[in-house]
N, C-alpha and C positions, 0 to 999 in steps of 0.2 A: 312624738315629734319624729322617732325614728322611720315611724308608716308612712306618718307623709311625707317626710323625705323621698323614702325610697318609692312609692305611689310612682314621683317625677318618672325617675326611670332610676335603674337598681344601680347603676355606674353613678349616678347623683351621691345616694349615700357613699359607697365606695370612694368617694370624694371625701365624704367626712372624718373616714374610717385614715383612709390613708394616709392622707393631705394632696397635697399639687405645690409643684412648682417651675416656674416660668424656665421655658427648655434656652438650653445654653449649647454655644457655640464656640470651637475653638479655630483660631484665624490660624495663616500658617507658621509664627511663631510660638503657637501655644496658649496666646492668649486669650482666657474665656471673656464672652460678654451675650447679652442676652441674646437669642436667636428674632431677627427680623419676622414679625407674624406671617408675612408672605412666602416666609421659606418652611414655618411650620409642617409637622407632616399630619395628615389625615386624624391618628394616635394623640398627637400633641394636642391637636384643635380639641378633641370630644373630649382630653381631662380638662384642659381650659372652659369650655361651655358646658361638665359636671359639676364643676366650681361653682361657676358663674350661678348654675340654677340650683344649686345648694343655696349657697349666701342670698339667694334671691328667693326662697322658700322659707328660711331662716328671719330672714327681715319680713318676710310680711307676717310673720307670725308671732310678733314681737311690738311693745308698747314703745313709744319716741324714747322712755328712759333707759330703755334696755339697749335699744337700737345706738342711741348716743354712748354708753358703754363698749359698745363693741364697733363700731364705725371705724374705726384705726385698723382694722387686721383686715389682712388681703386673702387669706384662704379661711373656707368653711372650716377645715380643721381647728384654726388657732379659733376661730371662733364658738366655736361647739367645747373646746377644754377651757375658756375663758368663762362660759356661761355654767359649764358641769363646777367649775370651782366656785364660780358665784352663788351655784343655789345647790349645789349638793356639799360643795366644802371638799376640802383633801380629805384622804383617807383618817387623818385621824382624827378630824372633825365628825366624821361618820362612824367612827369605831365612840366616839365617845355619845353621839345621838345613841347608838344601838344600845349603849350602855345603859343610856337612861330611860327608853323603849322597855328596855328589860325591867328596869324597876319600875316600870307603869305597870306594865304587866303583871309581875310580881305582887304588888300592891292590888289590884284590881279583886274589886268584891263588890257583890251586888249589894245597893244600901236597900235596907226596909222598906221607904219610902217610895224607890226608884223601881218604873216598868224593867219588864222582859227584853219589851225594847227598847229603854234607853241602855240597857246592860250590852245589849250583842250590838249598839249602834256603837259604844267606847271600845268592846272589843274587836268590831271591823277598822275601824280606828285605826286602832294598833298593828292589827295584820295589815292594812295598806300601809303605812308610813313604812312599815318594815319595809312592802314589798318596793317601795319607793328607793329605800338607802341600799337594797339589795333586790337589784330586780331580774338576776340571774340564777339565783339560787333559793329554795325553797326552805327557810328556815323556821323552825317550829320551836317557840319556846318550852323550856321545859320549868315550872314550879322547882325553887327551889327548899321552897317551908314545907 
């Protein structure tokens, strides 16, 4: 998702990354309230329309149930950490998946019965799923028996 995000143009993801939010204005008492789009500056417009074609990259890449999940948030941001919690879980939902990753792993023996390749097809398995809950770092099981 993150490629095609940033495919759009690279300030798109940069949208994701960041967030955005609606440019404010202070009257001559002080008092803030949204800035009028016609007075926006140049700067202002392009995080507004990296926004705009984030959440609009986002939704189309997305089924009615997911879309109706996330339909309430105004920036790609809240939208991308609402869907990371939904399908990757907080950190300790992930520290406890890894956990059990490990003892697939661990467990993992080729039966008598079963090919070569169904053996390396359960073991890429596991090396994607890993590389899924940690897609930043290259972690290698080690056997603990």
């Amino acid at each position: 998702m993150q490629s095609f995000i940033s495919s759009v143009d690279g300030n798109v993801w940069n949208s994701v990354l960041v967030g955005y939010k609606d440019p404010l204005i202070a009257d001559a008492q002080g008092k803030i309230s949204p800035k009028v789009r016609s007075l926006w500056s140049p700067e202002e417009l392009k995080k507004y329309t990296s926004n705009a074609k984030a959440l609009n990259a986002i939704y189309n890449a997305i089924d009615v149930g997911q879309f109706r999940m996330i339909s309430s948030y105004k920036t790609a941001k809240e939208v991308w950490e609402a869907m990371e919690i939904t399908y990757e879980g907080t950190s300790k939902v992930k520290q406890t998946k890894l956990i059990m990753l490990k003892s697939r792993f661990d467990s993992l023996l080729m039966q008598p019965d079963s090919s070569i390749a169904e053996f390396y097809k359960e073991l890429g398995d596991i090396v994607k799923y890993n590389h899924i809950l940690q897609p930043r770092t290259r972690v290698w099981f080690e056997r603990t028996n």
